[in-house]
Backbone atoms as SQL, in Angstrom:
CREATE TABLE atoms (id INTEGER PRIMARY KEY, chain TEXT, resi INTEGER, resn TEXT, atom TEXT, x REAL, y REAL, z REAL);
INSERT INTO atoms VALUES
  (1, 'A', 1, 'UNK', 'N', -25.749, 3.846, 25.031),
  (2, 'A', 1, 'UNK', 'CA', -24.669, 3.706, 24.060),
  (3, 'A', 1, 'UNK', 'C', -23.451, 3.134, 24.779),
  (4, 'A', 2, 'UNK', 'N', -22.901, 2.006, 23.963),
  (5, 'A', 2, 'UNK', 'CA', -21.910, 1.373, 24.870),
  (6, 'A', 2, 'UNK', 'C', -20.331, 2.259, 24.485),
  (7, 'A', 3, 'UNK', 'N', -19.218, 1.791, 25.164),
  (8, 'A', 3, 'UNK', 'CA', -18.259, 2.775, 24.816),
  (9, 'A', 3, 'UNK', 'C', -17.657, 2.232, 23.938),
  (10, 'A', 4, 'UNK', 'N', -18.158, 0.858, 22.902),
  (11, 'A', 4, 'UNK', 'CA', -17.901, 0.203, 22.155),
  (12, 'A', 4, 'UNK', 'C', -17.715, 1.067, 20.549),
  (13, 'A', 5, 'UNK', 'N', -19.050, 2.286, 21.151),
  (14, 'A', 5, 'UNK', 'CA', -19.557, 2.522, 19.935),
  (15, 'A', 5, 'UNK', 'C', -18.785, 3.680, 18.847),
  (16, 'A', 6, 'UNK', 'N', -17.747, 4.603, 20.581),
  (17, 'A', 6, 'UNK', 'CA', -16.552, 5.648, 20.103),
  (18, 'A', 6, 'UNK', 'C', -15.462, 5.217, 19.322),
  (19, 'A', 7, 'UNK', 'N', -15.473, 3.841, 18.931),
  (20, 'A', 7, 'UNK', 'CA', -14.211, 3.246, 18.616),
  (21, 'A', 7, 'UNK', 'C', -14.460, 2.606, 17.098),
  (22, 'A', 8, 'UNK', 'N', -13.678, 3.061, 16.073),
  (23, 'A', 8, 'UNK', 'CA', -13.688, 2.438, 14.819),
  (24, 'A', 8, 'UNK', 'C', -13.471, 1.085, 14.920),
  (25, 'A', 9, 'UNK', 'N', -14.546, 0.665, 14.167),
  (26, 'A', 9, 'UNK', 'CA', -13.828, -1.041, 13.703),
  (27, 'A', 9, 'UNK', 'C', -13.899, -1.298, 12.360),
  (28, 'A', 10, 'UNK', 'N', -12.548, -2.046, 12.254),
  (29, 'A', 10, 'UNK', 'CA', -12.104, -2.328, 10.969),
  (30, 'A', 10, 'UNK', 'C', -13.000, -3.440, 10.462),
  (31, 'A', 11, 'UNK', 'N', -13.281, -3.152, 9.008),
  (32, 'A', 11, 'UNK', 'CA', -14.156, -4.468, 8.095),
  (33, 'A', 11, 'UNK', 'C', -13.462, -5.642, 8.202),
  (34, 'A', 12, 'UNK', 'N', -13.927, -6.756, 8.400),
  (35, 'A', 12, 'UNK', 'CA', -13.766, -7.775, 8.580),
  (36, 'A', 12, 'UNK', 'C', -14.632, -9.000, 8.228),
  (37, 'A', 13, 'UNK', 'N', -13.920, -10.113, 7.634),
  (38, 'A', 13, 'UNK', 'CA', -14.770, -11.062, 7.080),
  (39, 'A', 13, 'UNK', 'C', -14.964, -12.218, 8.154),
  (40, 'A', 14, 'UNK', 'N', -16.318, -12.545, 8.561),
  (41, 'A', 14, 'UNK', 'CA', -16.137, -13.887, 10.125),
  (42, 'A', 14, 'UNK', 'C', -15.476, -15.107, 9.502),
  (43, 'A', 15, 'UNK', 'N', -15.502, -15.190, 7.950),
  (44, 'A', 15, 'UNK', 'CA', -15.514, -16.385, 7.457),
  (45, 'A', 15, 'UNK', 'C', -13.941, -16.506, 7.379),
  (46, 'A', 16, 'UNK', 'N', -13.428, -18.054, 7.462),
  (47, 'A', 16, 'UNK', 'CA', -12.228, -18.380, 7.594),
  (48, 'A', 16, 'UNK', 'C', -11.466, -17.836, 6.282),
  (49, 'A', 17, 'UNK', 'N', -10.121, -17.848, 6.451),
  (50, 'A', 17, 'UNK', 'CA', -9.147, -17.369, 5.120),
  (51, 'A', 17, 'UNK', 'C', -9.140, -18.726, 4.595),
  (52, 'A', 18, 'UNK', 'N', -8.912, -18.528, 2.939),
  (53, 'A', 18, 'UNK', 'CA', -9.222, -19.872, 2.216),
  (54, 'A', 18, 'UNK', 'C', -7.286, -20.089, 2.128),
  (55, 'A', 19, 'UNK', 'N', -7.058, -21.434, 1.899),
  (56, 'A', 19, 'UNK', 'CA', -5.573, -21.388, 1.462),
  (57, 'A', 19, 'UNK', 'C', -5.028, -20.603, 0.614),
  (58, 'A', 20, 'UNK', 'N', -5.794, -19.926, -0.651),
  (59, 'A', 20, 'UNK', 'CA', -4.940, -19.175, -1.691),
  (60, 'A', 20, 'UNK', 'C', -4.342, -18.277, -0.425),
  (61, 'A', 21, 'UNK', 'N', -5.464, -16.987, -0.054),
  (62, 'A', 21, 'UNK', 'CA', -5.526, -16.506, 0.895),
  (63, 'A', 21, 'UNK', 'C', -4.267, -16.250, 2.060),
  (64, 'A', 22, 'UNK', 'N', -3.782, -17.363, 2.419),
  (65, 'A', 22, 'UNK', 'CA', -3.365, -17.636, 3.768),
  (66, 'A', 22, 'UNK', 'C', -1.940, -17.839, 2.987),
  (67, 'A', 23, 'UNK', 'N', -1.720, -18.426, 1.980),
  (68, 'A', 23, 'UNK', 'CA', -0.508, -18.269, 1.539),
  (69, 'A', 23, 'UNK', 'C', 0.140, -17.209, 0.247),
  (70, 'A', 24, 'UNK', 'N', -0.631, -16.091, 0.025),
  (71, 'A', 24, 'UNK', 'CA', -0.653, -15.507, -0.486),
  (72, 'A', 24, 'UNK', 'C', 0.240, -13.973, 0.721),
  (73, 'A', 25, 'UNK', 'N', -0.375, -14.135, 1.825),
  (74, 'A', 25, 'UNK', 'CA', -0.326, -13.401, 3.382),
  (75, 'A', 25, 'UNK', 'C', 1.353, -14.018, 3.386),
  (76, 'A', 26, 'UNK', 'N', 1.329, -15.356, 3.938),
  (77, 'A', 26, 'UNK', 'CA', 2.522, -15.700, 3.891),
  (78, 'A', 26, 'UNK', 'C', 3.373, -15.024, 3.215),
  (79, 'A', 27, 'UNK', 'N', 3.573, -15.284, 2.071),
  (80, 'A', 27, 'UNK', 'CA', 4.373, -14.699, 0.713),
  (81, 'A', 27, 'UNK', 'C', 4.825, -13.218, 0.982),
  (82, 'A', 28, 'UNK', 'N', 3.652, -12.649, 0.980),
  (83, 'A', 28, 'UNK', 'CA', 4.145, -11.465, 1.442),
  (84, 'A', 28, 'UNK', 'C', 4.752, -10.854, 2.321),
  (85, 'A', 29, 'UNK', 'N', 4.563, -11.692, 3.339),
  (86, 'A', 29, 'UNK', 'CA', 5.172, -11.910, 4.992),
  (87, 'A', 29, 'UNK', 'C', 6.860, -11.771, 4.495),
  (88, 'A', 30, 'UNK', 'N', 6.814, -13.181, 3.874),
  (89, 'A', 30, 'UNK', 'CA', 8.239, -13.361, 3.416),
  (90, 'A', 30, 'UNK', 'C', 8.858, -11.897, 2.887),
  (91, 'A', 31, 'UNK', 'N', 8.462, -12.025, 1.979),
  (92, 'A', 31, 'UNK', 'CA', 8.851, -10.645, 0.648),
  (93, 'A', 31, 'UNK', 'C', 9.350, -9.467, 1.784),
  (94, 'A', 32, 'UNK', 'N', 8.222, -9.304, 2.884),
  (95, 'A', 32, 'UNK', 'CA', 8.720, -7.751, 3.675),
  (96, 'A', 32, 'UNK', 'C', 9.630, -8.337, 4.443),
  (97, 'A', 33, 'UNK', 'N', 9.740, -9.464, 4.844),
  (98, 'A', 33, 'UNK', 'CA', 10.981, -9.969, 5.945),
  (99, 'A', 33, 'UNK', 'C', 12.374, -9.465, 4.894),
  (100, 'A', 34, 'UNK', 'N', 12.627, -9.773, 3.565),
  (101, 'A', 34, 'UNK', 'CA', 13.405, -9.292, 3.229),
  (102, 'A', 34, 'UNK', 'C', 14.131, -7.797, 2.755),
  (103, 'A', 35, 'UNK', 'N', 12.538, -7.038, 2.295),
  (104, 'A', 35, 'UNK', 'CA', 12.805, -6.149, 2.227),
  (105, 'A', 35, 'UNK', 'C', 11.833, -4.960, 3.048),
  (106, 'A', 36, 'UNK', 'N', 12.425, -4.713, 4.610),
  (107, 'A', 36, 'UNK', 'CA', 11.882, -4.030, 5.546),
  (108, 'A', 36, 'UNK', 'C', 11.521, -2.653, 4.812),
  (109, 'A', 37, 'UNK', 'N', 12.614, -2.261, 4.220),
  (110, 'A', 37, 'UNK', 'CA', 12.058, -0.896, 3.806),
  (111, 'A', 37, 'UNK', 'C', 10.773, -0.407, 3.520),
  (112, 'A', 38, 'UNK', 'N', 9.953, -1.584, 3.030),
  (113, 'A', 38, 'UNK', 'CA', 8.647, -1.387, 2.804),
  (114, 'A', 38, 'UNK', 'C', 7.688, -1.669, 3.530),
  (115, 'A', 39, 'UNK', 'N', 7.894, -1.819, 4.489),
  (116, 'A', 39, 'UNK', 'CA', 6.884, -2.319, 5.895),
  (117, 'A', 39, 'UNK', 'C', 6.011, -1.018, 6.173),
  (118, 'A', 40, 'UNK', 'N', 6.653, 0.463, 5.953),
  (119, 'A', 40, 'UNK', 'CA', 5.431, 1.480, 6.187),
  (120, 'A', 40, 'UNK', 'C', 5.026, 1.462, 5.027),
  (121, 'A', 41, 'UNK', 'N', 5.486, 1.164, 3.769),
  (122, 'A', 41, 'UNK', 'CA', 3.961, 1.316, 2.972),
  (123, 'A', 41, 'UNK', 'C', 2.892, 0.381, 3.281),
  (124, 'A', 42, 'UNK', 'N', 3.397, -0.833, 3.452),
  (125, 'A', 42, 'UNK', 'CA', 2.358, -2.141, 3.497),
  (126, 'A', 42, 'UNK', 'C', 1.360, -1.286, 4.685),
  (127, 'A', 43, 'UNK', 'N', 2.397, -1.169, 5.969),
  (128, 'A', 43, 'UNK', 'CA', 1.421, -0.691, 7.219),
  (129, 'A', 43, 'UNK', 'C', 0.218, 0.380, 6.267),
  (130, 'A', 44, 'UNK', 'N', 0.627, 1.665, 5.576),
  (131, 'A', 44, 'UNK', 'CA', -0.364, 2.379, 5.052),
  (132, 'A', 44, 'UNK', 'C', -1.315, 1.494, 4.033),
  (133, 'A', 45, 'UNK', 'N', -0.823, 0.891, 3.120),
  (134, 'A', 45, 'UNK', 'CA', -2.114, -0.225, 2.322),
  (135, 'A', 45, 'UNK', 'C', -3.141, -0.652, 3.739),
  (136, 'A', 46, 'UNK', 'N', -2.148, -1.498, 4.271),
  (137, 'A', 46, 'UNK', 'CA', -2.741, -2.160, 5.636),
  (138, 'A', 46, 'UNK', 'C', -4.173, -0.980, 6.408),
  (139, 'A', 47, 'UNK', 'N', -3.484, -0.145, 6.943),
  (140, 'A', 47, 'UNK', 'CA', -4.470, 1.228, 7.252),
  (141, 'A', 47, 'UNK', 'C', -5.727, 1.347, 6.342),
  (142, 'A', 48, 'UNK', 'N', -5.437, 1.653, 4.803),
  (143, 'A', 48, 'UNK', 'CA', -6.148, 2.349, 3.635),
  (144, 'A', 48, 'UNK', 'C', -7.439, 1.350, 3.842),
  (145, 'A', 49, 'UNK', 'N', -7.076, -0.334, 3.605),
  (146, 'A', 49, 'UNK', 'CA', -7.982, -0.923, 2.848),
  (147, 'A', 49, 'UNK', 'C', -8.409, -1.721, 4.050),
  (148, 'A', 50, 'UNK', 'N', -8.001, -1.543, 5.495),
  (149, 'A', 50, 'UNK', 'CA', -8.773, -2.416, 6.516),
  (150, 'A', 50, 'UNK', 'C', -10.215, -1.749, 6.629),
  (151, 'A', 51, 'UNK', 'N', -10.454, -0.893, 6.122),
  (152, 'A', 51, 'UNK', 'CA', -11.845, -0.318, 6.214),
  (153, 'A', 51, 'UNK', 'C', -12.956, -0.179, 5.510),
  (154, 'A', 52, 'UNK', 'N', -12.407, -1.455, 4.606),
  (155, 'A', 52, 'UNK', 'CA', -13.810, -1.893, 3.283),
  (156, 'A', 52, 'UNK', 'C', -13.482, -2.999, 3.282),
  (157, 'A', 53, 'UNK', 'N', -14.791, -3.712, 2.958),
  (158, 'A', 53, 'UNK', 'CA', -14.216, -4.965, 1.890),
  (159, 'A', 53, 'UNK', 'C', -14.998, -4.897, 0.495),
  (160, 'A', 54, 'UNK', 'N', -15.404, -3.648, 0.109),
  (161, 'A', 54, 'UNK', 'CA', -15.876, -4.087, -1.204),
  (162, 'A', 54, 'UNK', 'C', -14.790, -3.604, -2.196),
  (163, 'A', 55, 'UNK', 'N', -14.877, -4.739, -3.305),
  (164, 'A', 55, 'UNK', 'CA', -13.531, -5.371, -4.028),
  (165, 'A', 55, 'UNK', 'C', -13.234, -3.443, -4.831),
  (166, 'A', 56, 'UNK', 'N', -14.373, -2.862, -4.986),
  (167, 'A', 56, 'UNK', 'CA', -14.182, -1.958, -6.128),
  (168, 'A', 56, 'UNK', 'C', -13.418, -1.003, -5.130),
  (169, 'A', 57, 'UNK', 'N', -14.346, -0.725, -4.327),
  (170, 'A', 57, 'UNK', 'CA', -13.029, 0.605, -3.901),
  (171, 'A', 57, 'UNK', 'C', -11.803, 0.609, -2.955),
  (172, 'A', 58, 'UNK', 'N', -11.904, -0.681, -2.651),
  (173, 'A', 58, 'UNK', 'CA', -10.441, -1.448, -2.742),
  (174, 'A', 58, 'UNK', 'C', -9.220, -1.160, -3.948),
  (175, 'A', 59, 'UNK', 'N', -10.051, -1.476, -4.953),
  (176, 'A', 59, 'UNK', 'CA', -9.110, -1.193, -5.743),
  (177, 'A', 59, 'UNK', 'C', -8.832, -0.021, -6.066),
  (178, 'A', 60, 'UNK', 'N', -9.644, 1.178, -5.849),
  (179, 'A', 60, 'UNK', 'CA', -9.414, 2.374, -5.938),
  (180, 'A', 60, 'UNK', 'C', -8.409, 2.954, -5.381),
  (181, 'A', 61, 'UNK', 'N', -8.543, 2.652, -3.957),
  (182, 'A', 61, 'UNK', 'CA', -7.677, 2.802, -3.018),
  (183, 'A', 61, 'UNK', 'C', -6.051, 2.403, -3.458),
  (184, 'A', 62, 'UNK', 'N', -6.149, 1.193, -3.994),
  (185, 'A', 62, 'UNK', 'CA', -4.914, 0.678, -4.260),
  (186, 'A', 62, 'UNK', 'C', -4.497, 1.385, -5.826),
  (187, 'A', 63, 'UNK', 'N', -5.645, 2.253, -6.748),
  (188, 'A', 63, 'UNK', 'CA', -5.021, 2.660, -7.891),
  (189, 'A', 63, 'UNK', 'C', -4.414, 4.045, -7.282),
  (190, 'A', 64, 'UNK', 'N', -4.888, 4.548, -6.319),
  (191, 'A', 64, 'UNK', 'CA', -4.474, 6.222, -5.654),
  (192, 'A', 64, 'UNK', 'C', -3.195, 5.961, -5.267),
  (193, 'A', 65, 'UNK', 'N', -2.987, 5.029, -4.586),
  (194, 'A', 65, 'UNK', 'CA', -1.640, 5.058, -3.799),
  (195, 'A', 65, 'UNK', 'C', -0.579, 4.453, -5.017),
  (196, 'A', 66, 'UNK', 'N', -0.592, 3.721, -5.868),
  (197, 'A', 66, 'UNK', 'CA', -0.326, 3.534, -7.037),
  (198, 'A', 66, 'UNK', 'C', -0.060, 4.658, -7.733),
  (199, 'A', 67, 'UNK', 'N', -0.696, 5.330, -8.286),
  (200, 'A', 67, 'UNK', 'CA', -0.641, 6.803, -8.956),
  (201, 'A', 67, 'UNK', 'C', 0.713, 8.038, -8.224),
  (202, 'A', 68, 'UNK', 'N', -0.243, 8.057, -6.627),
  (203, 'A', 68, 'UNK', 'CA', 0.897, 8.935, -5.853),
  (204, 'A', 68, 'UNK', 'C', 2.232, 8.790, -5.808),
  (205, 'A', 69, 'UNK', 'N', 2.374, 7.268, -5.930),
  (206, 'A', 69, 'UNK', 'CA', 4.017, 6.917, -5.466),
  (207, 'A', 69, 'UNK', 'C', 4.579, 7.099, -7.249),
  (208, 'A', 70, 'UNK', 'N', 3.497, 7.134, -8.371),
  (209, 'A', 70, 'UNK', 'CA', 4.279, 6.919, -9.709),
  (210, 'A', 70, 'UNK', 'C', 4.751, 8.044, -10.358),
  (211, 'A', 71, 'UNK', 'N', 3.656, 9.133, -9.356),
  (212, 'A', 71, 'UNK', 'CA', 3.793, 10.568, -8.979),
  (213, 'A', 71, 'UNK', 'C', 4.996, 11.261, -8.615),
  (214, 'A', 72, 'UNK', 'N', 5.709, 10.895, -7.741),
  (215, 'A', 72, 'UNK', 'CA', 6.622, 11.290, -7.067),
  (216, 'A', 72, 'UNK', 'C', 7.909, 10.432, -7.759),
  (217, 'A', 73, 'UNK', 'N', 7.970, 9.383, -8.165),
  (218, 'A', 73, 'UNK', 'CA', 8.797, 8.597, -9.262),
  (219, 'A', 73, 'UNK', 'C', 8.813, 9.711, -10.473),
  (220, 'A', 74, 'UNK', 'N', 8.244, 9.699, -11.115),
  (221, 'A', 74, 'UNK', 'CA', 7.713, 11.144, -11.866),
  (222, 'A', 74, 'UNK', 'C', 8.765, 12.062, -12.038),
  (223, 'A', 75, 'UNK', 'N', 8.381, 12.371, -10.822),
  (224, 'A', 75, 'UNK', 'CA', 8.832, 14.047, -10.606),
  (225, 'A', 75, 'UNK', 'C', 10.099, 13.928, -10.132),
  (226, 'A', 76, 'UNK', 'N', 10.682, 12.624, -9.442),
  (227, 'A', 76, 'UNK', 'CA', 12.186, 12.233, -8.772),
  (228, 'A', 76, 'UNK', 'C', 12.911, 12.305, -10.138),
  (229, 'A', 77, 'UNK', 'N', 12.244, 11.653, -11.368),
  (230, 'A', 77, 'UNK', 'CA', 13.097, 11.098, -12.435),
  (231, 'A', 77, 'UNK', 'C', 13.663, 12.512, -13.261),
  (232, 'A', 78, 'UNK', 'N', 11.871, 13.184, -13.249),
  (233, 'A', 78, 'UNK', 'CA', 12.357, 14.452, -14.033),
  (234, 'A', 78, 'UNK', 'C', 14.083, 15.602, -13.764),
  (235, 'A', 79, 'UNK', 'N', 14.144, 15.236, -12.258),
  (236, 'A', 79, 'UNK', 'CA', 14.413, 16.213, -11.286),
  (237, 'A', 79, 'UNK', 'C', 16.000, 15.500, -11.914),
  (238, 'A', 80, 'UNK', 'N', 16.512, 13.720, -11.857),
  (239, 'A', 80, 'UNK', 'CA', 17.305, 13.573, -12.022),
  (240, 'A', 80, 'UNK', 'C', 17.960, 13.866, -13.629),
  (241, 'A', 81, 'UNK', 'N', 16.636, 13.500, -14.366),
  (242, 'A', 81, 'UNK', 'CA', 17.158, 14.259, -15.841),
  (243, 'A', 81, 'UNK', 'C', 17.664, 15.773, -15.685),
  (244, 'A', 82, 'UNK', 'N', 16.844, 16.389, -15.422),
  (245, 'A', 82, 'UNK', 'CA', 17.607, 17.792, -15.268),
  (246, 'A', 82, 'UNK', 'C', 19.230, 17.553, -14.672),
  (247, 'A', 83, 'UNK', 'N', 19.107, 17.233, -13.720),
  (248, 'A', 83, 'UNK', 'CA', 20.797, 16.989, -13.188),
  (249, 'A', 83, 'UNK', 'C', 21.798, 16.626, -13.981),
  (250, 'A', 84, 'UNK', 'N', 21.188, 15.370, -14.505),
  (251, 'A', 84, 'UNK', 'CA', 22.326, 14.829, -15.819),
  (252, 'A', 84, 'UNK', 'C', 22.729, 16.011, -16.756),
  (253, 'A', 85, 'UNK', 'N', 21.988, 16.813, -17.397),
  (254, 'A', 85, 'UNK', 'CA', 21.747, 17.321, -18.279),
  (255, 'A', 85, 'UNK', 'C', 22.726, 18.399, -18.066),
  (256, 'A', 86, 'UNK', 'N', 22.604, 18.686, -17.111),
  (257, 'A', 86, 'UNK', 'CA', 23.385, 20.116, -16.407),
  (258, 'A', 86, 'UNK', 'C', 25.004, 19.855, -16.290),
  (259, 'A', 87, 'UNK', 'N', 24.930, 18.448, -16.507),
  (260, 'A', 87, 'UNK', 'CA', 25.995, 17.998, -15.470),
  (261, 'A', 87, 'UNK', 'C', 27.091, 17.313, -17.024),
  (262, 'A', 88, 'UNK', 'N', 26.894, 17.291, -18.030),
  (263, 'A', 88, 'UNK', 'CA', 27.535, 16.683, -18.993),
  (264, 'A', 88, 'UNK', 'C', 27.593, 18.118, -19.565),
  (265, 'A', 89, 'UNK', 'N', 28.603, 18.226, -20.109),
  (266, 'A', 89, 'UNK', 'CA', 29.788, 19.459, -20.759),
  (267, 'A', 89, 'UNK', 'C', 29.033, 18.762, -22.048),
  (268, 'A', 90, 'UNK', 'N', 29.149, 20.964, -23.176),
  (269, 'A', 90, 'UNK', 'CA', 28.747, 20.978, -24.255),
  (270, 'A', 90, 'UNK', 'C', 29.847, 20.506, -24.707);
């Protein structure tokens, strides 16, 4: 057993990126250059989905983390309604 074999490797396609592809990467490149704040989620997408390439649970992946963050939006919004609420005289 080589010591190749202790080490995860990420899914990967040998075949070249097509242009949609490659400028689609770009784009996004751009988009986080402007807004850094989101560079650890991308890094976690990045993490989640380097370890498949089949399209379906790809997308799964991407409906969970979707859900969680709409989750916590959710529960941020509820939290700020209550505040308002409290906060405006009968």
């Amino acid at each position: 057993m080589s010591r190749h074999d202790f080490f995860p490797c990420a899914a990967r396609s040998d075949s070249p990126e097509k242009p949609e592809v490659r400028e689609l990467i770009e784009e996004r490149n751009r988009f986080l250059s402007e807004h850094p704040q989101l560079k650890p989620l991308q890094g976690e997408i990045d993490r989640l989905l380097g370890t498949t390439l089949d399209p379906s649970l790809r997308l799964e992946i991407l409906f969970m983390l979707i859900s969680e963050k709409l989750g916590r939006m959710k529960a941020l919004f509820g939290e700020v309604a209550r505040l308002a609420q409290t906060s405006v005289p009968d």
